[in-house]
N, C-alpha and C positions, 0 to 999 in steps of 0.2 A: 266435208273435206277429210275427215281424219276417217270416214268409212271408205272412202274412194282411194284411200291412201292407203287400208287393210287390204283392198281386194287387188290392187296392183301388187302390193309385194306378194301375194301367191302367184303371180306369175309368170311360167317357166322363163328360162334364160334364150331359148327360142321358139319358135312360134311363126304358124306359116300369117301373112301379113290379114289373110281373110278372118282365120282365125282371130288375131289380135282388134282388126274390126271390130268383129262379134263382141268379142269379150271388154272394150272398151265402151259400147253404147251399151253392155251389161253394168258394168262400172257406174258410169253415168246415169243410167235410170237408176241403178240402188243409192249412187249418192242424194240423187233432185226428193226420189223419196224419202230418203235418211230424213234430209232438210226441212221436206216438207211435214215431216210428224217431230222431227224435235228442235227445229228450232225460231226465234221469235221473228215477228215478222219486222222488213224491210218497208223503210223509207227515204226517196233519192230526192235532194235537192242540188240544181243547178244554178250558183249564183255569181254574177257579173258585178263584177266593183269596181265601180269609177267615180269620177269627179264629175260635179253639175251643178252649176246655179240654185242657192236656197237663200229665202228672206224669210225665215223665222221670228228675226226682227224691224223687218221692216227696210232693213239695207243686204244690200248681195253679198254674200257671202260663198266661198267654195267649199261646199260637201260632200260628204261622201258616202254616196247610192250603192244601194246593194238593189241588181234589176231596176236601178231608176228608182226607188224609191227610198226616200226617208220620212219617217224612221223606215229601218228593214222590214221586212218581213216576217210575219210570225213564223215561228217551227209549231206544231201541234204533233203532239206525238202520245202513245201510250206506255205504260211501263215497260220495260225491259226492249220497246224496240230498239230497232238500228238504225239510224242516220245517216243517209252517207252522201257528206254535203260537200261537191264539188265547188270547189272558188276557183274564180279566174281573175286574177290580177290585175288590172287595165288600168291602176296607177303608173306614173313614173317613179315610185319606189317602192320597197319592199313591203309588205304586208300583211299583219296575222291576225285570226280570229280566235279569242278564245270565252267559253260557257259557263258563265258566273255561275255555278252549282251542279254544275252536269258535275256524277265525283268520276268518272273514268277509271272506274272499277281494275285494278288490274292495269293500267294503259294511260301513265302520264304523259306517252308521247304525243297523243293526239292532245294534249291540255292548252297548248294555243301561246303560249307563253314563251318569252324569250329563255328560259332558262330550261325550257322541254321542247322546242318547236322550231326548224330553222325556218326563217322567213319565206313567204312567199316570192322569189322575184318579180318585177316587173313584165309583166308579157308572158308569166308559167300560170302555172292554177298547181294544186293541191287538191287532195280528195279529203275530206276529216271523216273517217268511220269512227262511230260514237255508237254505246250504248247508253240508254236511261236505264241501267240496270236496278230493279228496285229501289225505285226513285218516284214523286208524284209532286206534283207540286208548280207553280209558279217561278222562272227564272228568268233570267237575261242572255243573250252576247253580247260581244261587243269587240272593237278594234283594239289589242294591246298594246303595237308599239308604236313611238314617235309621233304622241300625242296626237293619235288621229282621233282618239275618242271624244276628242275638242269639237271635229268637224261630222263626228254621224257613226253611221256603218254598225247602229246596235236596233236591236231588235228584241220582242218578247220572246219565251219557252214556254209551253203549257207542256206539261206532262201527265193527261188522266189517268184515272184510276183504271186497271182490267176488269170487264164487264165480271159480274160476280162477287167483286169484294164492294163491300158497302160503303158509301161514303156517308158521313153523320149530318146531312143537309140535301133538302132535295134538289132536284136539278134543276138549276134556276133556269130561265127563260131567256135569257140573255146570258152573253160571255165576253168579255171587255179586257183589251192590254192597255192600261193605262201607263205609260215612261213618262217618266218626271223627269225635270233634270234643271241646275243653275247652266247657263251659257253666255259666249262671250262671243260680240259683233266681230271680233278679230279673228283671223283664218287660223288652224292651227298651226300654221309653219312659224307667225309672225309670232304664238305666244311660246312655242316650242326655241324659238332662237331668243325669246328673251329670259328664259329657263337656262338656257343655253349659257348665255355671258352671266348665269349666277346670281338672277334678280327674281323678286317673288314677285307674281302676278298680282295684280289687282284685282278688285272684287268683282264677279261677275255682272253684266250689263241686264240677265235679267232670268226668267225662268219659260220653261217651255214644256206643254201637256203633249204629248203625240207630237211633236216636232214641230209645234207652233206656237204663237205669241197669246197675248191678251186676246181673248172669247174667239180662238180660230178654232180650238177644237168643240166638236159637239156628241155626244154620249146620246142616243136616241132611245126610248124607254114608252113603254105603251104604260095607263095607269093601274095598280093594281098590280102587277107585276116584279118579279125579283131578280135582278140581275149580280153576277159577279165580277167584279172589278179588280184583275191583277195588274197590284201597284207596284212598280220598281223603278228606286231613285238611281238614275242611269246618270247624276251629274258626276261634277266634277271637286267639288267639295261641299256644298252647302247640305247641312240636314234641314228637310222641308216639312212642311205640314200640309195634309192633306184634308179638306172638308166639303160638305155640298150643301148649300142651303137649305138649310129646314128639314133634312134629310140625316139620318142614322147611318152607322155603319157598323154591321158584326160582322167581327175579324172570324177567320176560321181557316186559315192557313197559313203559315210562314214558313217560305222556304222549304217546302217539301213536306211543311208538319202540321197533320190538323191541331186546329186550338181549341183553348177551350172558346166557346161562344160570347163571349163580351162583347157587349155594345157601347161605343166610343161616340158621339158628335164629334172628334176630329182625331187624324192620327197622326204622330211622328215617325216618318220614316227617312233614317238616317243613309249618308251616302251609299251606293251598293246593298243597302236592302229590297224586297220585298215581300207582298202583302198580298194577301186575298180575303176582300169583302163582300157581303151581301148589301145590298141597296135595294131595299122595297120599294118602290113609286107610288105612294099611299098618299100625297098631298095633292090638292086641287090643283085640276091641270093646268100648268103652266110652263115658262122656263124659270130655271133655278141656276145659280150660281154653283161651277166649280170651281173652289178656288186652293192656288197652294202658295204656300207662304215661306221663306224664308226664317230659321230658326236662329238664336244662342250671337247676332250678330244686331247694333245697334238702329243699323242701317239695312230696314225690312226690304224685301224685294216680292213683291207678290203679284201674280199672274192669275186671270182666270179663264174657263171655258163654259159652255153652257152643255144642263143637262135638256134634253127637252123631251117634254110629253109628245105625243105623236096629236094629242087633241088639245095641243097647247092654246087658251086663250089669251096668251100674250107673251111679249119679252119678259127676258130675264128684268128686276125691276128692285128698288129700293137698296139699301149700303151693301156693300161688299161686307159679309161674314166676316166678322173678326176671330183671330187666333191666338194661343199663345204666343210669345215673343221670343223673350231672354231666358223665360223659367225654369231654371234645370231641373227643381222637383218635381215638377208638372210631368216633364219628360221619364225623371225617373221610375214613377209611382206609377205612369203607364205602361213601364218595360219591366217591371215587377208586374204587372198584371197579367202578361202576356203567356199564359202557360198550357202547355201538353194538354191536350183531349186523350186520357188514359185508354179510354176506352173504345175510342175510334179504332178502324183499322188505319194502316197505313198502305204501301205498297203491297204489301201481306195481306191476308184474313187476320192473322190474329193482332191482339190489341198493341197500340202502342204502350201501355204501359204494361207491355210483358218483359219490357227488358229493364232490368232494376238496377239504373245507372249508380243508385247513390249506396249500393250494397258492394261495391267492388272499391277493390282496397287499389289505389293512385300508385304506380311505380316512380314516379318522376315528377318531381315541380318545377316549372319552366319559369321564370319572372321577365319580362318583357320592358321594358321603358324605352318613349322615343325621345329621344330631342332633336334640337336644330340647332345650327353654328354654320359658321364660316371654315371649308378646307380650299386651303390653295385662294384667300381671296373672294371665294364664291359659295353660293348658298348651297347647305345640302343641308337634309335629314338622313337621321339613324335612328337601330335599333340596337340599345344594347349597346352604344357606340360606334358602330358598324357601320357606316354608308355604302349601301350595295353598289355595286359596276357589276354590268354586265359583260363575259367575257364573248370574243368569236365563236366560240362553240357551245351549245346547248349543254348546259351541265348532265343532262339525262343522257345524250349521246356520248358523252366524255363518259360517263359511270358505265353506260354498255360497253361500249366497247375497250375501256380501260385506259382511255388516252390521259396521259400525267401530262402533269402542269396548269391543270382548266380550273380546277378547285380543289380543296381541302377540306374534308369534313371536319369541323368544329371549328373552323374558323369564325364561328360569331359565339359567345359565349351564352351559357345557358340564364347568366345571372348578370344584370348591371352591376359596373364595376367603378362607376362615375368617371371616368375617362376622356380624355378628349373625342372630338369625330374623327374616323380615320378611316380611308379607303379602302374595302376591301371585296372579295366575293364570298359574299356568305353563307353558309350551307350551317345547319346541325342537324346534327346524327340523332336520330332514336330507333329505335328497337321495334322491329315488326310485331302486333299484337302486346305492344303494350299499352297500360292506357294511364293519362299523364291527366298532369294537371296543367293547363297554361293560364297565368296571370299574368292581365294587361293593367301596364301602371300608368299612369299620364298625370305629369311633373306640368303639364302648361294649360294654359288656360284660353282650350279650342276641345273640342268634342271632337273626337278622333273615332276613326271605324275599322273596322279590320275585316279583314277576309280569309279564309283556311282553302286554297282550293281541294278537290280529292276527300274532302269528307265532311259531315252534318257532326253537330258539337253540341253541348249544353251548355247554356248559360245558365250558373249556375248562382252565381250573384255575381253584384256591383254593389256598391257604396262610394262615398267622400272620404278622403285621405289617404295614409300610404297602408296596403295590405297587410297584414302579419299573420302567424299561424291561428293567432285569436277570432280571425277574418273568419276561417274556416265553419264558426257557429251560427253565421247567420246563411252560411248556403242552401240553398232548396234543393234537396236529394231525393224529391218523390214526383212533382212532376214540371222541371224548368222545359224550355223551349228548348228544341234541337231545331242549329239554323245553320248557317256557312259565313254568316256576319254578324258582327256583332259592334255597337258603339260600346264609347267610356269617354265617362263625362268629366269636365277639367278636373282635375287636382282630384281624381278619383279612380275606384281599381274598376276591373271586370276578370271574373274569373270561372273560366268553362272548362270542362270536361269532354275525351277525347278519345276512344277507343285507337288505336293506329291499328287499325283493318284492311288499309289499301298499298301496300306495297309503291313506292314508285320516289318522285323527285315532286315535292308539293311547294307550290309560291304561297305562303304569308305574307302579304302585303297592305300599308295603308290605303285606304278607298278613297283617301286625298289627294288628288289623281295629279299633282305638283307635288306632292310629298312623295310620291311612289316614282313621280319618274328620278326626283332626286333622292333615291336611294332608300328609303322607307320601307324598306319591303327586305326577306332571305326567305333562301329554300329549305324544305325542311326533307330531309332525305331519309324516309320509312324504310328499314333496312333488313337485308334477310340473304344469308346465304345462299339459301334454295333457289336452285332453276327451274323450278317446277312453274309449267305455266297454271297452275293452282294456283299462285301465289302470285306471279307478275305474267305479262305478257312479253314474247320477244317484240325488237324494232318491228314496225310497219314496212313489209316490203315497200310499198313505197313511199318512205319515209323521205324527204328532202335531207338530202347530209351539206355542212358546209362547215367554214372554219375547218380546225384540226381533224373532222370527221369529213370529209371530204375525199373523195377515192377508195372510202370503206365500202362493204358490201355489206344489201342485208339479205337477209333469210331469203330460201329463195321458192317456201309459198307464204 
């Protein structure tokens, strides 16, 4: 585009119409060339979202198919392509997708969220062009608004590595999306209206491996052989445990990052994370239980599926694997284990532990605390005090094109103030290319998860109790996890580290997906005077405007 856009403006002011022929399929072949030596390659998806009949648990329920199926669709893709995933709406309401870890480099418009993305109507479609701009790794999508994520419409990411950079494991034999998730026999509209009148949902009815119930899913495995298993807890608040009978697991990627190799018999993965493991099929052929368990609540919920040998002598057979339970040290000492393969590459040749997080001096400390209360009567969550509302207009659209009155930067403060809950929309401000410290504090006694969309973070510790600067000495500054989520265990801190590299409008949100829709969640708005598409990208021509951006224009290529 930007060659095709050199060679037109050399040309004269008139021009016989043959001539201009010639010199426009001249245009066009130097562009398709341009293209074709610099830039990455293209991937198109066409997908159809409706409603359809699903018994997950054994009673009908309404879902919601992406192409007729649930779960979605996998995306496979490789580093730095492009995506460009057409949706067609065939709900009767609005509807948005957005990529638990794609960071949209540049381009929080496409980030799928109410607070960067105007809905899709009823009966329209949207295009999402997306890059995985050096990115690799295992993720999610999934439905954002109006608690559709209740009823379906998510799917795995795979992102490989480009041929050439090394990966620190060989290529297994196998390649597995494993979505977990806690779910409820009720449709979402009926749990979403009882959110609605300001009531907190009940415990979920049960859990589901690939979008189905007790032993419906089956993982197929020749013996002798290694497969990879990307695990992502796509529920709705529970953190789960994941295990296989008789069976190992080493971790070797989170969220984009290889790990170091640990071997686990069972793993905790908390809401909105995941996980990529190796599974050897080394025990006499059989089937084997997979099972995952419900964490940190008295009242266990456990599901299982079968893995099976292809030379299986028989069913799956004898007690269902037991797990941890309530243990939070158990959990903890395993998310303290969980750390960087320095020396792997990553989306790059060179090593991950080329960039020396814990040698850069913090411009800014963020302190975070959620709680719950009653405003107006009805249940909400905050941050900070804060209970987010969403306004009619996408806060990114209001910042391009400068429409007042949608939001206020610093409207949530950077530091609990102990305060009552109060309504509000909340934005804070930081500073492009700084890099901050955020500490998550949790005052209640529930395992809470967070999200950062738009960029990978360190976790750089957690403990019990309240943070202070003395906190600071127990951080690992040489090789923590860089991930997009992160837990924090009751009446305890978690505190990461965050380069601010992507320019744009970023949702922070709990993965408490009842806490997030009542208001758990602000944007964080990475700020930077420059127009330079170096640093941000303009709106998407064809970007859906509505609210106050409504009869705006955008850019017109």
């Amino acid at each position: 585009m930007v060659a095709l856009h050199m060679l037109t403006s050399l040309l004269p002011s008139s021009l016989p119409a043959a001539a201009f022929g010639a010199f426009l399929v001249l245009c066009v072949g130097f562009s398709l060339f341009a293209v074709t030596l610099a830039e990455d390659p293209y991937r198109f998806f066409n997908w159809n979202v409706t409603y359809g009949d699903i018994y997950p648990l054994g009673v009908r329920q309404r879902g919601i198919l992406i192409n007729g199926q649930f779960p979605g669709p996998d995306i496979h893709s490789v580093t730095n392509d492009n995506l460009i995933i057409n949706v067609f709406n065939s709900l009767d309401e609005p509807f948005l997708l957005s990529w638990n870890g794609i960071q949209q480099r540049r381009n929080s418009f496409e980030d799928g969220v109410l607070g960067t993305t105007c809905p899709i109507p009823p009966g329209r479609n949207f295009t999402y062009i997306l890059q995985v701009k050096d990115q690799i790794g295992s993720f999610y999508y999934f439905p954002s608004l109006n608690f559709h994520k209740a009823a379906g419409g998510f799917g795995g990411i795979r992102i490989l590595s480009r041929p050439r950079i090394p990966v620190p494991f060989p290529d297994p034999d196998g390649d597995y999306t494993v979505l977990i998730g806690d779910w409820y026999k009720s449709n979402h509209t009926t749990l979403k209206a009882h959110l609605d009148r300001g009531k907190k949902l009940p415990l979920p009815d049960g859990i589901l491996i690939n979008g189905r119930g007790p032993n419906g899913a089956y993982l197929n495995v020749e013996q002798g052989k290694t497969y990879r298993l990307r695990i992502s807890n796509v529920g709705l608040q529970h953190s789960l445990n994941f295990r296989i009978q008789n069976h190992k697991l080493k971790l070797v990627e989170v969220e984009g990052t290889h790990s170091l190799q640990t071997t686990y018999s069972s793993l905790d993965v908390h809401v909105g994370q995941s996980y990529s493991v190796l599974v050897t099929a080394d025990q006499p052929a059989h089937d084997y239980y997979i099972v995952v368990s419900t964490r940190f609540n008295y009242k266990i919920l456990t599901t299982t599926g079968v893995l099976h040998y292809s030379n299986s002598g028989g069913q799956v057979s004898g007690p269902i694997p037991g797990g941890p339970t309530i243990q939070i040290d158990w959990s903890l000492n395993q998310a303290r284990s969980i750390r960087t393969n320095l020396t792997a590459s990553g989306p790059r040749p060179n090593p991950q532990g080329s960039y020396h997080y814990g040698l850069i001096n913090t411009t800014k400390t963020i302190i975070l605390a959620s709680s719950a209360g009653q405003v107006n009567r009805k249940q909400r969550y905050a941050i900070n005090s804060v209970s987010y509302v969403a306004p009619d207009t996408p806060l990114k659209l209001a910042d391009y094109f400068k429409i007042s009155g949608v939001f206020r930067a610093g409207s949530i403060s950077d530091r609990p103030y102990g305060g009552g809950i109060y309504l509000d929309t909340s934005v804070l401000q930081a500073d492009y290319r700084s890099f901050v410290e955020i500490v998550f504090q949790n005052n209640e006694n529930i395992v809470q998860s967070y999200h950062l969309d738009g960029y990978s973070f360190f976790v750089v510790g957690m403990d019990g109790g309240q943070w202070t600067t003395a906190s600071r000495n127990s951080y690992n500054l040489r090789d923590a996890i860089a991930r997009c989520t992160t837990q924090v265990y009751p009446y305890s801190w978690t505190a990461i580290y965050v380069a601010l590299d992507n320019v744009g409008m970023w949702n922070l949100r709990s993965e408490f997906w009842a806490r997030q829709y009542l208001g758990q969640q602000f944007y964080l708005r990475v700020y930077t005077d420059s127009t330079s598409i170096r640093d941000e990208f303009p709106v998407p021509k064809n970007a859906l405007l509505c609210g106050k951006a409504s009869g705006r224009h955008t850019r017109p290529l």
